[in-house]
mmCIF file of the N, C-alpha and C atoms, coordinates in Angstrom:
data_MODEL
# 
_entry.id   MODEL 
# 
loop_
_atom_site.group_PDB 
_atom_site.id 
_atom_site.type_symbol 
_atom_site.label_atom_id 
_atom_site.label_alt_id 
_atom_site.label_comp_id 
_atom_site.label_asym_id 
_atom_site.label_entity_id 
_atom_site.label_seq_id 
_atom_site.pdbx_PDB_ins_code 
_atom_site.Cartn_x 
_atom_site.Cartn_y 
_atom_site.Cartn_z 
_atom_site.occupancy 
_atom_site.B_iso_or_equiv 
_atom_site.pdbx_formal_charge 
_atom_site.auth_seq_id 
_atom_site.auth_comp_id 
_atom_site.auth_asym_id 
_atom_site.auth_atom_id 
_atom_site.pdbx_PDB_model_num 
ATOM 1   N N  . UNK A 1 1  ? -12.841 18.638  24.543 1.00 0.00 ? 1  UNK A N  1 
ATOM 2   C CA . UNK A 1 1  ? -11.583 18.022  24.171 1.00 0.00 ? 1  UNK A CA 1 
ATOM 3   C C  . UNK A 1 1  ? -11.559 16.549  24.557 1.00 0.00 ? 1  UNK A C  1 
ATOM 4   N N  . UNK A 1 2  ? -12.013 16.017  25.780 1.00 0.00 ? 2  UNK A N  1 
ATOM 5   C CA . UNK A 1 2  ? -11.884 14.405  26.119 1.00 0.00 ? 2  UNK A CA 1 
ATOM 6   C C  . UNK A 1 2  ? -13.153 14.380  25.273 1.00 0.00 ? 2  UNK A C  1 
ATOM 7   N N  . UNK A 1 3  ? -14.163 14.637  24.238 1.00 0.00 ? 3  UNK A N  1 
ATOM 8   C CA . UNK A 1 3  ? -14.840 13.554  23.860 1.00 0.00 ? 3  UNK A CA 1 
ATOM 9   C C  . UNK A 1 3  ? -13.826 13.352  22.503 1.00 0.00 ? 3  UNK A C  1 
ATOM 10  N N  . UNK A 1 4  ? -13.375 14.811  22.089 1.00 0.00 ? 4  UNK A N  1 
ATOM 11  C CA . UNK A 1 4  ? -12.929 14.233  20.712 1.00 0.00 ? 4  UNK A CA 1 
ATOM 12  C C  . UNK A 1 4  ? -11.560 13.025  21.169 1.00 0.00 ? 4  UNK A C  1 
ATOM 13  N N  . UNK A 1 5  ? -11.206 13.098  22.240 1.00 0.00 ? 5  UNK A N  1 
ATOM 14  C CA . UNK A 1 5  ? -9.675  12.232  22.475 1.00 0.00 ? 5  UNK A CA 1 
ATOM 15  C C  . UNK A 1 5  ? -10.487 10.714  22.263 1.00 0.00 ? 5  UNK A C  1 
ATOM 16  N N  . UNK A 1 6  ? -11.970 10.816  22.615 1.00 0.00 ? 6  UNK A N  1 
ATOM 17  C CA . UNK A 1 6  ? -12.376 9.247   23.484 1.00 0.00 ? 6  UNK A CA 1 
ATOM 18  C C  . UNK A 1 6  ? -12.905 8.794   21.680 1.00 0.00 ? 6  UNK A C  1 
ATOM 19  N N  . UNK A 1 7  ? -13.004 10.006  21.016 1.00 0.00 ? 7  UNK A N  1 
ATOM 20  C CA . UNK A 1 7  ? -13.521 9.257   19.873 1.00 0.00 ? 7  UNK A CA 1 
ATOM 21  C C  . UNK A 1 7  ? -12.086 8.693   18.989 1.00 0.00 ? 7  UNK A C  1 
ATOM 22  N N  . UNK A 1 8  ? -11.480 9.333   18.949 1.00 0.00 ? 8  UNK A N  1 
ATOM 23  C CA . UNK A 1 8  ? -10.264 9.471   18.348 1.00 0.00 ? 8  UNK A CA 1 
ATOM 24  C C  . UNK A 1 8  ? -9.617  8.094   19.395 1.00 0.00 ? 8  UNK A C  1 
ATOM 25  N N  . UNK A 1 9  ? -9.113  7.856   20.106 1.00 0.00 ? 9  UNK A N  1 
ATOM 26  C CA . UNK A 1 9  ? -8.615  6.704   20.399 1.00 0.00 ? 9  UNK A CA 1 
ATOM 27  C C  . UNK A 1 9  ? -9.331  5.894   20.341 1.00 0.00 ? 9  UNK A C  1 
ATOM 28  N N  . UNK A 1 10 ? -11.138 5.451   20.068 1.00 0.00 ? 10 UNK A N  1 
ATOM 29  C CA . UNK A 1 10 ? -11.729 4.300   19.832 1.00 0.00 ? 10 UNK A CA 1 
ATOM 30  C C  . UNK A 1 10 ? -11.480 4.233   18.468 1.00 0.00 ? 10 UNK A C  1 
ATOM 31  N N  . UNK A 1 11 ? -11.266 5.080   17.405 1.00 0.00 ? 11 UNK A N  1 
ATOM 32  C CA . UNK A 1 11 ? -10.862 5.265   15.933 1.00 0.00 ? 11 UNK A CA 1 
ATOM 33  C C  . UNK A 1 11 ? -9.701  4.024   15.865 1.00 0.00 ? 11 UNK A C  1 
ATOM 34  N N  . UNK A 1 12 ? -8.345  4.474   16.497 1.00 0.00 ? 12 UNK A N  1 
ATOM 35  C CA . UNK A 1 12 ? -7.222  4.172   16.497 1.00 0.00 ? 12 UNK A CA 1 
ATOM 36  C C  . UNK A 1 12 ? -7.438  2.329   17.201 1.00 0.00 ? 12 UNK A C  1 
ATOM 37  N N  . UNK A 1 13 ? -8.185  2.617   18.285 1.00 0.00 ? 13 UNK A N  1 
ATOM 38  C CA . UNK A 1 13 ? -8.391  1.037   18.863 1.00 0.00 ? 13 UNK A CA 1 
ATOM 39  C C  . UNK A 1 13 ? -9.134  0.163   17.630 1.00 0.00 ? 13 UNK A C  1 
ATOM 40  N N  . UNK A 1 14 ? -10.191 0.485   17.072 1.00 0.00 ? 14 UNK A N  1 
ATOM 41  C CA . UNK A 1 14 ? -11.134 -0.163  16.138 1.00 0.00 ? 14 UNK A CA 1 
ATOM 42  C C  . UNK A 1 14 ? -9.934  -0.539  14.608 1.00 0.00 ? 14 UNK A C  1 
ATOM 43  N N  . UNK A 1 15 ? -9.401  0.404   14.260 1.00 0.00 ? 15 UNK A N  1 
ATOM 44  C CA . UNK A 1 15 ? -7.863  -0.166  13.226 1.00 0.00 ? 15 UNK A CA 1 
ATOM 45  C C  . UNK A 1 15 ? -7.130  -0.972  13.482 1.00 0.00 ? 15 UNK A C  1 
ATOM 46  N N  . UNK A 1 16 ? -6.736  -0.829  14.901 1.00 0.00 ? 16 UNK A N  1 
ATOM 47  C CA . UNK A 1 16 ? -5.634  -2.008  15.333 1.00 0.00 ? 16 UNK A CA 1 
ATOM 48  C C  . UNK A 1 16 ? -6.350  -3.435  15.176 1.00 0.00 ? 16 UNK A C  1 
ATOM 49  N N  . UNK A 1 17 ? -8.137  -3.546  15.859 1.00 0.00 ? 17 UNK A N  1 
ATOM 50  C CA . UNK A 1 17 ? -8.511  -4.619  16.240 1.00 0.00 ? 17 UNK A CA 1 
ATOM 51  C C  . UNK A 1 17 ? -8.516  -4.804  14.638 1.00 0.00 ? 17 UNK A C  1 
ATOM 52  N N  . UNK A 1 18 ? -8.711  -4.623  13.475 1.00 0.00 ? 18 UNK A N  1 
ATOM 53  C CA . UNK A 1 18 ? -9.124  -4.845  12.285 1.00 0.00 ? 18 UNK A CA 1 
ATOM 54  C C  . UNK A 1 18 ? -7.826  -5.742  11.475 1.00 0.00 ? 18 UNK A C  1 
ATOM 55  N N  . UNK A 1 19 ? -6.624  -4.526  11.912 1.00 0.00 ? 19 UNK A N  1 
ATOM 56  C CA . UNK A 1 19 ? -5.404  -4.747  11.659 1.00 0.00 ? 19 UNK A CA 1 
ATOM 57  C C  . UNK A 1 19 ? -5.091  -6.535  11.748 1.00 0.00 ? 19 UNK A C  1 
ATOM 58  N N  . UNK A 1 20 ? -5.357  -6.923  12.890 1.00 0.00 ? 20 UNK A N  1 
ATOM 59  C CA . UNK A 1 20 ? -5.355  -8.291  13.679 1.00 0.00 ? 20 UNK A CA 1 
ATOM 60  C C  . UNK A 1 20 ? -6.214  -9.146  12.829 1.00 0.00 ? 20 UNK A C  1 
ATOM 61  N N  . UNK A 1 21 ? -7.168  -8.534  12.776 1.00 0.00 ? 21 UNK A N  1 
ATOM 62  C CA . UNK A 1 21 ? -8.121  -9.667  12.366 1.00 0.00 ? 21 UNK A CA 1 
ATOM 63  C C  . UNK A 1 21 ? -7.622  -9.771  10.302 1.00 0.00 ? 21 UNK A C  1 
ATOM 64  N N  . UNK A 1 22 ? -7.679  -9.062  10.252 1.00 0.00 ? 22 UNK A N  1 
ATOM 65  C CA . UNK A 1 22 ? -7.302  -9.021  8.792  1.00 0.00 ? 22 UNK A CA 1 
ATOM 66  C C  . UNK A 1 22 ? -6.156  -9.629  8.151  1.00 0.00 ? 22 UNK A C  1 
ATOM 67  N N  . UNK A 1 23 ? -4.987  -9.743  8.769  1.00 0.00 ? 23 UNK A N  1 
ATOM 68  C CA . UNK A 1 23 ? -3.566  -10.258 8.531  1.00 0.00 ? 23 UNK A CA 1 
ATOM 69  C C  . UNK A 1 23 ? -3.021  -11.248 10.301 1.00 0.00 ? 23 UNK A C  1 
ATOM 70  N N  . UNK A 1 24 ? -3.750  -11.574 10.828 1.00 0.00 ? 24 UNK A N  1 
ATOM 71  C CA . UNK A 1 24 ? -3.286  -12.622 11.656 1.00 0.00 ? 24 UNK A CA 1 
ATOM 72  C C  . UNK A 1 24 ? -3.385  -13.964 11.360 1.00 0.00 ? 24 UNK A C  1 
ATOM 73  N N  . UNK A 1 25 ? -4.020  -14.184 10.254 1.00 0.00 ? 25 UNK A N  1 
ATOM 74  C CA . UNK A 1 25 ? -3.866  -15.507 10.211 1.00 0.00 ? 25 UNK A CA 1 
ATOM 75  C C  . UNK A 1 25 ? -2.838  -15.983 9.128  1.00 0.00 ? 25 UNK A C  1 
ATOM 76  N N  . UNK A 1 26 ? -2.697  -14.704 8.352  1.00 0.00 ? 26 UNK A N  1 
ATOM 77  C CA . UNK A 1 26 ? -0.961  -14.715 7.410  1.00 0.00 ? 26 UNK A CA 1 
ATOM 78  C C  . UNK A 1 26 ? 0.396   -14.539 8.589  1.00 0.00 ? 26 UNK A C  1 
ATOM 79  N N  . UNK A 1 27 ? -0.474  -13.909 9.471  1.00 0.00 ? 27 UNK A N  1 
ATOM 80  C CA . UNK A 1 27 ? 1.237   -14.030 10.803 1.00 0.00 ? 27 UNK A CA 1 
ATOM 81  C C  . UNK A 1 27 ? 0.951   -14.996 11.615 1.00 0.00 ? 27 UNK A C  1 
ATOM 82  N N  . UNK A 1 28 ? 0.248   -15.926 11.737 1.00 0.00 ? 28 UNK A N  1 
ATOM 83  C CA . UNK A 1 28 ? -0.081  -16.793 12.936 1.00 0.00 ? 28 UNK A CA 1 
ATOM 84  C C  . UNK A 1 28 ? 1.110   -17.553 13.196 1.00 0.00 ? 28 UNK A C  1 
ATOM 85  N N  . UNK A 1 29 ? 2.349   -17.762 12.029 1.00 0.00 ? 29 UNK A N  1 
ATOM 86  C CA . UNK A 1 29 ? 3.188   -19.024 12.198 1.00 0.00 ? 29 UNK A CA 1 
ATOM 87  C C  . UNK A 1 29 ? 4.313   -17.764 12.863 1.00 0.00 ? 29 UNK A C  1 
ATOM 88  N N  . UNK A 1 30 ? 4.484   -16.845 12.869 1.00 0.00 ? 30 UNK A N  1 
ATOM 89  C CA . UNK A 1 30 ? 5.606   -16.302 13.781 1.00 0.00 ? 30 UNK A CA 1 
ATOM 90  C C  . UNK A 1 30 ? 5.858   -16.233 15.110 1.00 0.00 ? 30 UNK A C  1 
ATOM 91  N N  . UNK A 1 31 ? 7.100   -15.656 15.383 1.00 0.00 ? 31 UNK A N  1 
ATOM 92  C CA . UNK A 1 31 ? 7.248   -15.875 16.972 1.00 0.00 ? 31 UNK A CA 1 
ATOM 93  C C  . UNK A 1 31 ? 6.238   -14.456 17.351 1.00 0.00 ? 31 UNK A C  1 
ATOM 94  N N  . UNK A 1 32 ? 5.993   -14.327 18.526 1.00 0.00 ? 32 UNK A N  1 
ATOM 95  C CA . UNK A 1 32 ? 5.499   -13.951 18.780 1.00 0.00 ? 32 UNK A CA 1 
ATOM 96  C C  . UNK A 1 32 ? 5.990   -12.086 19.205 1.00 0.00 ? 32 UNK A C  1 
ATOM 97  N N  . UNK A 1 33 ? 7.236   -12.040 18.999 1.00 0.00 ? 33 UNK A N  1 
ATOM 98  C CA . UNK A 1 33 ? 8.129   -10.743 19.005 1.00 0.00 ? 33 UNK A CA 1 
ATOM 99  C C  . UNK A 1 33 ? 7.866   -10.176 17.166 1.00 0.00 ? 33 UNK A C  1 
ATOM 100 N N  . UNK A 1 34 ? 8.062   -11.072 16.344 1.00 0.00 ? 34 UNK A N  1 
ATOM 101 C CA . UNK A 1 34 ? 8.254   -10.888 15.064 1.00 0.00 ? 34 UNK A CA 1 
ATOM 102 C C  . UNK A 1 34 ? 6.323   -10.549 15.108 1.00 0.00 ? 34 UNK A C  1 
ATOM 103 N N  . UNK A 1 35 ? 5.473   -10.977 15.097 1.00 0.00 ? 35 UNK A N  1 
ATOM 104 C CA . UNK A 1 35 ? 3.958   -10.899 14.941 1.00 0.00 ? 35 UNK A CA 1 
ATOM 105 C C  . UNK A 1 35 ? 3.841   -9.478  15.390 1.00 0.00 ? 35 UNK A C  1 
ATOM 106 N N  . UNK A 1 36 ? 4.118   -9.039  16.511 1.00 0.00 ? 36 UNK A N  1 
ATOM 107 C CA . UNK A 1 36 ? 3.541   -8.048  17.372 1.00 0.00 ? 36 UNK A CA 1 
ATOM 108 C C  . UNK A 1 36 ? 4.328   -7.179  16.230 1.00 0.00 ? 36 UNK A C  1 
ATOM 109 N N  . UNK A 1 37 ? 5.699   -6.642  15.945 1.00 0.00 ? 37 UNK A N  1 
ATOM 110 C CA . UNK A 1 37 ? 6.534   -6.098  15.147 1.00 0.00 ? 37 UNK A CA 1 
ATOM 111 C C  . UNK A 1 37 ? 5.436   -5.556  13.623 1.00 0.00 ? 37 UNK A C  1 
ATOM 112 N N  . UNK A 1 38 ? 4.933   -7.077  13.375 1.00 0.00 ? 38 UNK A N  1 
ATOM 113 C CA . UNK A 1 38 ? 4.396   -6.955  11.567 1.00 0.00 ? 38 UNK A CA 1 
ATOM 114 C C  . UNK A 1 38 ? 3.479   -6.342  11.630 1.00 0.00 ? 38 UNK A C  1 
ATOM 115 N N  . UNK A 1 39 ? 2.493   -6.614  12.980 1.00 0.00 ? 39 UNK A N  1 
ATOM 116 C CA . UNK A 1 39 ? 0.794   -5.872  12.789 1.00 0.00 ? 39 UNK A CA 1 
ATOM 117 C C  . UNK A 1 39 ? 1.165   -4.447  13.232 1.00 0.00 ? 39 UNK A C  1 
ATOM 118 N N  . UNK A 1 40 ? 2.244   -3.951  14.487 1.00 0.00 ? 40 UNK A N  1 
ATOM 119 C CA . UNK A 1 40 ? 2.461   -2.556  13.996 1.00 0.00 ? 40 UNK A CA 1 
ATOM 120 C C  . UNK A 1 40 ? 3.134   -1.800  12.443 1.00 0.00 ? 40 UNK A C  1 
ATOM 121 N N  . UNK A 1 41 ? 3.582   -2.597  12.158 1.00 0.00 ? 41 UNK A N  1 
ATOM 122 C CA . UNK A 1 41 ? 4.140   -1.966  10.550 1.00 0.00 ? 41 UNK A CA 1 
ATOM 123 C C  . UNK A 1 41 ? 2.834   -1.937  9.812  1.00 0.00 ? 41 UNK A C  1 
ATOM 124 N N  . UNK A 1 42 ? 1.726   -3.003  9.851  1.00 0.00 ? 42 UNK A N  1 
ATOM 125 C CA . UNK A 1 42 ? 0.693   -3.027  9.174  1.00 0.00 ? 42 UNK A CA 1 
ATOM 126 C C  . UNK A 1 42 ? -0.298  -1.743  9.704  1.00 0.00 ? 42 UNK A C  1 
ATOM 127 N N  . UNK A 1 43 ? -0.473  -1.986  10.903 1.00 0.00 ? 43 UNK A N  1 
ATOM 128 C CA . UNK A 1 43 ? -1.158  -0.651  11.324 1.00 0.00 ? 43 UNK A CA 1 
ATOM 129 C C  . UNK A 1 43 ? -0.555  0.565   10.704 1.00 0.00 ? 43 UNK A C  1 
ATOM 130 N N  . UNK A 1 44 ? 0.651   1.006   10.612 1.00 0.00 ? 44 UNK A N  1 
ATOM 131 C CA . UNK A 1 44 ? 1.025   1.969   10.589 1.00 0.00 ? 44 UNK A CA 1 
ATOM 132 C C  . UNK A 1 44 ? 0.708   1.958   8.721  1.00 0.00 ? 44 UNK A C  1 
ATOM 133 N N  . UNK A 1 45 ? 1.155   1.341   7.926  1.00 0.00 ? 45 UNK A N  1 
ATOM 134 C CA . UNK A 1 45 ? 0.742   1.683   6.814  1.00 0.00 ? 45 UNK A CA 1 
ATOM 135 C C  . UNK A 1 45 ? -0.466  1.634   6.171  1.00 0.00 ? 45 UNK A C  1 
ATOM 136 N N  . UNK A 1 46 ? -1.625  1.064   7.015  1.00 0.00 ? 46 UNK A N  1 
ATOM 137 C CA . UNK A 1 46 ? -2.812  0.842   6.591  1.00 0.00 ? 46 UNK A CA 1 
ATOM 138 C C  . UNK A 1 46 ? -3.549  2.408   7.107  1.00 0.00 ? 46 UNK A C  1 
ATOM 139 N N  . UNK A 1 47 ? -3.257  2.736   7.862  1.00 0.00 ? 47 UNK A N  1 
ATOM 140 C CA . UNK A 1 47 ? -3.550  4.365   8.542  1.00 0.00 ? 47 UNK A CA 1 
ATOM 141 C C  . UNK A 1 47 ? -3.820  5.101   7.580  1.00 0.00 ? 47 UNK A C  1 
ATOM 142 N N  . UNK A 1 48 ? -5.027  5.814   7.901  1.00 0.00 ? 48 UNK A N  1 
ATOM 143 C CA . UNK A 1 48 ? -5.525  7.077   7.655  1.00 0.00 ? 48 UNK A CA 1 
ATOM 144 C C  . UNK A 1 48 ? -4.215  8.299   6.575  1.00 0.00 ? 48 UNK A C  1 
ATOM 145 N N  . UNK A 1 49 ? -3.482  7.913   7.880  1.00 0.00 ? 49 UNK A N  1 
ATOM 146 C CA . UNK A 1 49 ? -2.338  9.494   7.896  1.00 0.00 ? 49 UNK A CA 1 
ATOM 147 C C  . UNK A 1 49 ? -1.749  9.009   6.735  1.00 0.00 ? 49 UNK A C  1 
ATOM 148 N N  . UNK A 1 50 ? -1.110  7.532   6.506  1.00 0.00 ? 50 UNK A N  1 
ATOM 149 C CA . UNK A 1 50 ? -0.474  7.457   5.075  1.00 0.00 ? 50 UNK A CA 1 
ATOM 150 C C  . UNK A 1 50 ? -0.787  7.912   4.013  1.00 0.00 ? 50 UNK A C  1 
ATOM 151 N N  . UNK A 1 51 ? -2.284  6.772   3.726  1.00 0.00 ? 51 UNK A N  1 
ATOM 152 C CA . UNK A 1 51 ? -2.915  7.211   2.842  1.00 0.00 ? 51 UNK A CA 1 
ATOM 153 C C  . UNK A 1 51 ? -2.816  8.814   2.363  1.00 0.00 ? 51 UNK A C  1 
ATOM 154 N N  . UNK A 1 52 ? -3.092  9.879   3.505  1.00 0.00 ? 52 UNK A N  1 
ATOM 155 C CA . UNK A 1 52 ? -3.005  11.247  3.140  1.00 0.00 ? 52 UNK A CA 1 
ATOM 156 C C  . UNK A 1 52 ? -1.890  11.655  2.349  1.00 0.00 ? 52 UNK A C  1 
ATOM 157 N N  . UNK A 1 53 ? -0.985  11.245  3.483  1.00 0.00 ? 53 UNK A N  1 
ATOM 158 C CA . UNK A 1 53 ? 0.696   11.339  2.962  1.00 0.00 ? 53 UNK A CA 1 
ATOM 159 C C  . UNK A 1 53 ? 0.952   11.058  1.576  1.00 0.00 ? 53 UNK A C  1 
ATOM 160 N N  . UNK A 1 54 ? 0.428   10.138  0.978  1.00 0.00 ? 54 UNK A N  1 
ATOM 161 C CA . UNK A 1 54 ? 0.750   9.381   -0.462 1.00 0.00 ? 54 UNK A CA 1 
ATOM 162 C C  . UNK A 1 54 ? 0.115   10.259  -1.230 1.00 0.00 ? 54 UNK A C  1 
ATOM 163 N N  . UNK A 1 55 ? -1.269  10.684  -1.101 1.00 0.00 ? 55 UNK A N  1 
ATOM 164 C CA . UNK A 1 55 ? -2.362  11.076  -2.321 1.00 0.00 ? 55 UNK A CA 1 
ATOM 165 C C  . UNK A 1 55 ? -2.544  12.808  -2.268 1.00 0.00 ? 55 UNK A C  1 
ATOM 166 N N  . UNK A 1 56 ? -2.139  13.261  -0.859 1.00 0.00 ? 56 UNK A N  1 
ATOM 167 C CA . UNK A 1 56 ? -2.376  14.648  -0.709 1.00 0.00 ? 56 UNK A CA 1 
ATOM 168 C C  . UNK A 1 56 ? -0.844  15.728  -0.830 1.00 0.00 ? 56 UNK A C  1 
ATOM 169 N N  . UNK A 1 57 ? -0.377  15.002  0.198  1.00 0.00 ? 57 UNK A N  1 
ATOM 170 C CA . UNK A 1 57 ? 1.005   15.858  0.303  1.00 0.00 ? 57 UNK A CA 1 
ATOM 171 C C  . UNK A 1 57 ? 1.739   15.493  -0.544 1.00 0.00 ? 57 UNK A C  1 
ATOM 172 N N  . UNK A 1 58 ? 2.178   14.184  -1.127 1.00 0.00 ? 58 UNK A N  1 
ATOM 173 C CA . UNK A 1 58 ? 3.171   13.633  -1.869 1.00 0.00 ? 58 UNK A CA 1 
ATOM 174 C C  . UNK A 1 58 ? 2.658   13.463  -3.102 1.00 0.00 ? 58 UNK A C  1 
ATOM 175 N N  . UNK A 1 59 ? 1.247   14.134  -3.539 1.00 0.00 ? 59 UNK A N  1 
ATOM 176 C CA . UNK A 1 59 ? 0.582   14.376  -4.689 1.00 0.00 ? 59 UNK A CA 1 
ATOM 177 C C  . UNK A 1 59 ? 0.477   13.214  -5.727 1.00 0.00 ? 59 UNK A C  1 
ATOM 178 N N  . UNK A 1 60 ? 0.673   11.683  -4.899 1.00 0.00 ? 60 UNK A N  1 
ATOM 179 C CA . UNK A 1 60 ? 0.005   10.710  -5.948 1.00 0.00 ? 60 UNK A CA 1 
ATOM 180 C C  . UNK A 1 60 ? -0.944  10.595  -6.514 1.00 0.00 ? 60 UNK A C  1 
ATOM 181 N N  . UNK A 1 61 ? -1.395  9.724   -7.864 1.00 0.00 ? 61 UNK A N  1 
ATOM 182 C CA . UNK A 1 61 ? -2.676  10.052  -7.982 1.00 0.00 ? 61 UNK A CA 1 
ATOM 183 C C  . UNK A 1 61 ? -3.589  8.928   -7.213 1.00 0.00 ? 61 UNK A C  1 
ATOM 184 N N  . UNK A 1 62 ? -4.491  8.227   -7.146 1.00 0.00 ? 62 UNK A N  1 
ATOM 185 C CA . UNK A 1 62 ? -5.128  7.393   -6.821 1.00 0.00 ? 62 UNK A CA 1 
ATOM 186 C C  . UNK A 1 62 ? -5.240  5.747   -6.990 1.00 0.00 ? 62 UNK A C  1 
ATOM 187 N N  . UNK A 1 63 ? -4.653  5.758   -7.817 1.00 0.00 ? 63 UNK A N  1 
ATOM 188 C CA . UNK A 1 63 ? -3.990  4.000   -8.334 1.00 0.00 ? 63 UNK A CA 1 
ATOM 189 C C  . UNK A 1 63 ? -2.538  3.957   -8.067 1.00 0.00 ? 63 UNK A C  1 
ATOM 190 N N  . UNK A 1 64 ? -1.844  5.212   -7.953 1.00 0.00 ? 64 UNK A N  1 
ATOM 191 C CA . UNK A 1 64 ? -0.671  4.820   -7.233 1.00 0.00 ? 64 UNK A CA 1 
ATOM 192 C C  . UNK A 1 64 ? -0.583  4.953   -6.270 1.00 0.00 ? 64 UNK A C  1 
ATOM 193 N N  . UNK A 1 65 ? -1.469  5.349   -5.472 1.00 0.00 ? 65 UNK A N  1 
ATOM 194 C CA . UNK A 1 65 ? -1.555  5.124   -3.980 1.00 0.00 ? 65 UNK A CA 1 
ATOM 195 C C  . UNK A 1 65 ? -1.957  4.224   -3.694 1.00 0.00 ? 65 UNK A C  1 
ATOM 196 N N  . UNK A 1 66 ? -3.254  3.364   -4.424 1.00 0.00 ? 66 UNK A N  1 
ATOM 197 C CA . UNK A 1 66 ? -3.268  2.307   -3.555 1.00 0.00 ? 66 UNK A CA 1 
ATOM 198 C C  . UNK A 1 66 ? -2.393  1.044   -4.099 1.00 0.00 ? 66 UNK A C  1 
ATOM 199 N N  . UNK A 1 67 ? -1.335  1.199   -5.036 1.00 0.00 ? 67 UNK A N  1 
ATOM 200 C CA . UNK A 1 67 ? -0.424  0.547   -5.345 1.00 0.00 ? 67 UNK A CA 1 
ATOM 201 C C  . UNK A 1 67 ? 0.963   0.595   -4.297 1.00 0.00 ? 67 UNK A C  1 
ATOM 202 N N  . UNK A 1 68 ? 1.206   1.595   -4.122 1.00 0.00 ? 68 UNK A N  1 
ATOM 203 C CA . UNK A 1 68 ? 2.150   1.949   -2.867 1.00 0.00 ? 68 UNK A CA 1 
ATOM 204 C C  . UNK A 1 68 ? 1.586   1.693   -1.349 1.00 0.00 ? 68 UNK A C  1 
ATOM 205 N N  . UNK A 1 69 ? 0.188   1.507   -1.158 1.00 0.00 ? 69 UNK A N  1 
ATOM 206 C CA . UNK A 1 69 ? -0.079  1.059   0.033  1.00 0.00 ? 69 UNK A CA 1 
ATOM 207 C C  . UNK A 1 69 ? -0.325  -0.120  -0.109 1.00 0.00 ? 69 UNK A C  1 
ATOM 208 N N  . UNK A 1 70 ? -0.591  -0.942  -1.466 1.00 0.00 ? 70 UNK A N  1 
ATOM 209 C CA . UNK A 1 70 ? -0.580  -2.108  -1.097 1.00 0.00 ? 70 UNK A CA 1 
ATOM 210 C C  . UNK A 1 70 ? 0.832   -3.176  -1.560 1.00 0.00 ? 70 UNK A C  1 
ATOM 211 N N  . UNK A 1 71 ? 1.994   -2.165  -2.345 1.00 0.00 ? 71 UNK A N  1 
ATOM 212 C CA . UNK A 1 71 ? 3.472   -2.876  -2.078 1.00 0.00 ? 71 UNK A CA 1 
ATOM 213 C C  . UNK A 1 71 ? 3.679   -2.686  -0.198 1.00 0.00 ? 71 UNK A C  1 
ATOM 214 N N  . UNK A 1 72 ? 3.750   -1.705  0.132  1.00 0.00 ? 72 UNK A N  1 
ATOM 215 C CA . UNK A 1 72 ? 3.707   -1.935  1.361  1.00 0.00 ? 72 UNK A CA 1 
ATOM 216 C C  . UNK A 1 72 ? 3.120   -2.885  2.234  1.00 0.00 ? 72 UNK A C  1 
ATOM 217 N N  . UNK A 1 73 ? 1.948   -2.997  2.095  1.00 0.00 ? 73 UNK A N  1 
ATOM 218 C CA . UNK A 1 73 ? 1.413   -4.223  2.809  1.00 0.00 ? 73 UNK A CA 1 
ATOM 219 C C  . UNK A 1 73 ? 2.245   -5.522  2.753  1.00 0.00 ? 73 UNK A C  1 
ATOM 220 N N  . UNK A 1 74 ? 1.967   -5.785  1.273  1.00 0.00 ? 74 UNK A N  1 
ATOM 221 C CA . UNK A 1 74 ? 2.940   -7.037  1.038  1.00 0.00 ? 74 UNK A CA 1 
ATOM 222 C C  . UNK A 1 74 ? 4.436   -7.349  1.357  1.00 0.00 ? 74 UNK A C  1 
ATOM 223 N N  . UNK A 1 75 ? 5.274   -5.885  1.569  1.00 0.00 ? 75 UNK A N  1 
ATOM 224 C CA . UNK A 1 75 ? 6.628   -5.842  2.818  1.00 0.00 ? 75 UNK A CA 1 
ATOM 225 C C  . UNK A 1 75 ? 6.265   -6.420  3.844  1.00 0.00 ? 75 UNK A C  1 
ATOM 226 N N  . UNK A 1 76 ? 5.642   -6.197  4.632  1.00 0.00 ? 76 UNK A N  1 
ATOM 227 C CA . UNK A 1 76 ? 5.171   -6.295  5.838  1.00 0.00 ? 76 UNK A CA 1 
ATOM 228 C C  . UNK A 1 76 ? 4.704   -8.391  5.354  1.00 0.00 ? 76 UNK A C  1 
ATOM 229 N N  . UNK A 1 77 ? 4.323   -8.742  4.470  1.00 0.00 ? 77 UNK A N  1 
ATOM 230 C CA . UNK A 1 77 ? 3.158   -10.102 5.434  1.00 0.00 ? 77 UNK A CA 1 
ATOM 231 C C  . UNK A 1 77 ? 4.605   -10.977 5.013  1.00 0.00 ? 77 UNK A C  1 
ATOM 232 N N  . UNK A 1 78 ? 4.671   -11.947 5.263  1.00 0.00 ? 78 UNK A N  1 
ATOM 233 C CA . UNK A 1 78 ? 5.866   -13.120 5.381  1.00 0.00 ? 78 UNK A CA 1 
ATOM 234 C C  . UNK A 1 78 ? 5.792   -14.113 3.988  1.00 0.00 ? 78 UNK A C  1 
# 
């Protein structure tokens, strides 16, 4: 059980660091309350689990999922 936790939270750490690197330099001009705020909304919709959510459970097909994950994104950048 702790290896799958240690893999599984380096999973979750390696997204966030990506998260950052990928859309920080579209948030670089915010305060710094508002930044921290956007890259968790970004994390959270760039996730694994959405994706599922959109294409499996909520039975989208595949271009509208990544149309709905990427209107979402664009909520999220400033």
């Amino acid at each position: 059980m702790a290896a799958i936790r240690a893999i599984t939270d380096s999973g979750r750490r390696y997204h966030r660091d990506w998260v950052a690197r990928a859309y920080g330099p579209a948030l670089a001009k915010l305060s710094p309350v508002t930044r921290r705020r956007k890259l968790a909304q970004l994390t959270a919709v760039t996730d694994l689990g959405t994706w599922r959510l959109l294409r499996r459970e909520l039975g989208l097909g595949l271009v509208q999922t990544t149309a709905a994950i990427r209107e979402l994104v664009e909520a999220c950048l400033p």
